[in-house]
C-alpha positions, 0 to 999 in steps of 0.5 A: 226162219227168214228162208222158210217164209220166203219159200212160202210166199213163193209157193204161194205166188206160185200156187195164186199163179197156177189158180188164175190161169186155171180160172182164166182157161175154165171160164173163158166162153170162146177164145176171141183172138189167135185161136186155130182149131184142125178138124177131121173130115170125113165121109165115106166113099163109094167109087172110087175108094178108100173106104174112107175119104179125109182131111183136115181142115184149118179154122183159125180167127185173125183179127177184127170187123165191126159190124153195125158198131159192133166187134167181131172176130173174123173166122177163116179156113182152109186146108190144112196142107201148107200152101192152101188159101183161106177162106172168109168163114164169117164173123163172131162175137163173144157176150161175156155176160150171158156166156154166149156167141153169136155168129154172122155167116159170109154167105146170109150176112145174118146174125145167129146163136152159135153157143150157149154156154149158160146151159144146164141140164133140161134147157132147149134153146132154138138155133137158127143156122144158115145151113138148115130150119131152125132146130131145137138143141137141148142141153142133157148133161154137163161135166168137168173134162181135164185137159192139158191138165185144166179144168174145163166145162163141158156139155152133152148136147142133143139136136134135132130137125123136124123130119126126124134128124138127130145127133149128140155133140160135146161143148167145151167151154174156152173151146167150142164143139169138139167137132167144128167151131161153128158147128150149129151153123151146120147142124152138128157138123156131122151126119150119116154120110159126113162129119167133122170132128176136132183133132187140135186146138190151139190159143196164143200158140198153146197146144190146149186139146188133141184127140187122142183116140183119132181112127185116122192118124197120129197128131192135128193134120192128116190126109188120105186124099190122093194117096194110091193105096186104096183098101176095098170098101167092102172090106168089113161092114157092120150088120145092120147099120144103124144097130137096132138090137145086135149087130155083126162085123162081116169081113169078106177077107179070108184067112185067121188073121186076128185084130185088135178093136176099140169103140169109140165115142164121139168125143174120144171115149174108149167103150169098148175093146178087145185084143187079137179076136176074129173080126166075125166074132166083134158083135155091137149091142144097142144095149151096151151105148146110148143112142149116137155115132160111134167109131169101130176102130181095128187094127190088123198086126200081120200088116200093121193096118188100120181100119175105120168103121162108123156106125149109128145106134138108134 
């Protein structure tokens, strides 16, 4: 009897110690200290190729600043390639109460909303960037997404400029955008010709997040930069580009090789796959996504190749 209420009180300190580093990752806003996020990126390029020009970038906070009397955690970055210098980003703070962080940039010197984490579903809140006007950023929906097998709160987010420019972007609480850390300082650290996206995050050493459906390489850090194996950058194009209906994959390779496809979300997604198709036959319908930037990964079996393309569906 004796040993069975002590195996009991174990499991239960066991199971109170599991509930409070659950509670401690879930509502933790924003980590304050030792946190480093490796982010993709990314932009197409023209001449020279490839096709596709990336690296990884390292944003990491180290230690302290007060400001006006205030705390803030400093912001660097760098490449991710060892032996790269840092770079002072800016200076952040974290207000516990209203779940909200606030940013200085190294450049303006000028306070700045960076998240909200009090959002539900309809808000609109004004981001005053240093990078752009002030836009508006409205919350669409919220969710609980598992990671390393925690809890965390997470928020589908819309932006967009005067003149038109939009995008969707993903939060999640304890760790920030899924693209960039101080992504609305950038206006959602993405765009037609450009983006970030997060590939790992790490706080206290732990290995939190990594983006499993990466279309550019395996684990945090990759890079194409410098490589000499270039592939043409007509090599496939999908038509048209943004979809405004039903769009095409055209591939100017001639022959009967056959290619596994996946379509990808912003935020890691499959939507879509198919194995060992004809690329003419992939066919892309606005019907079947809703309106964001996607990620049309292939993969060519004959010369274990792997290709991106992104695209836009209006």
């Amino acid at each position: 009897m004796k040993q069975k209420n002590i195996l009991l009180l174990t499991i239960g300190l066991l199971l109170l110690q599991l509930q409070s580093g659950l509670m401690a990752q879930e509502y933790l806003p924003f980590p304050q200290d030792s946190a480093v996020w490796y982010c993709v990126d990314s932009r197409p390029e023209y001449d020279p190729p490839p096709p596709v020009w990336y690296e990884t970038d390292k944003f990491e906070a180290k230690g302290d600043t007060m400001i006006n009397t205030i705390v803030y955690t400093k912001l660097y970055s760098s490449s991710a390639l060892k032996g790269r210098s840092y770079s002072y980003e800016g200076a952040y703070r974290v207000d516990i109460e209203t779940e909200r962080v606030y940013f200085i940039d190294s450049y303006y010197n000028t306070e700045s909303l960076l998240y909200d984490f009090s959002l539900v579903p309809g808000d609109t809140i004004i981001i005053s960037g240093s990078e752009y006007e002030p836009y508006n950023l409205i919350c669409l929906d919220t969710s609980t997404k598992i990671i390393n097998n925690v809890p965390h709160h997470s928020y589908f987010i819309y932006s967009y400029l005067s003149n038109g420019t939009y995008c969707y972007t993903t939060w999640v609480k304890g760790i920030g955008s899924l693209r960039m850390p101080i992504e609305t300082d950038i206006f959602c650290a993405a765009s037609f010709e450009w983006a970030w996206d997060l590939s790992c995050f790490y706080y206290k050493d732990e290995h939190i997040y990594e983006w499993a459906e990466n279309p550019y390489f395996e684990g945090c850090i990759g890079t194409n930069v410098g490589t000499a194996e270039y592939i043409e950058e007509n090599t496939f194009t999908i038509v048209p580009n943004p979809v405004t209906g039903t769009s095409h994959l055209v591939c100017a390779i001639q022959g009967t090789t056959l290619y596994d496809y996946k379509i990808i979300s912003i935020d890691g997604e499959i939507l879509q796959s198919e194995e060992a198709i004809e690329p003419g036959n992939i066919i892309i319908k606005k019907q079947n996504f809703p309106p964001g930037v996607y990620v049309l990964r292939l993969h060519d079996h004959e010369n274990n190749h792997y290709y991106s393309r992104k695209f836009i569906i209006k």
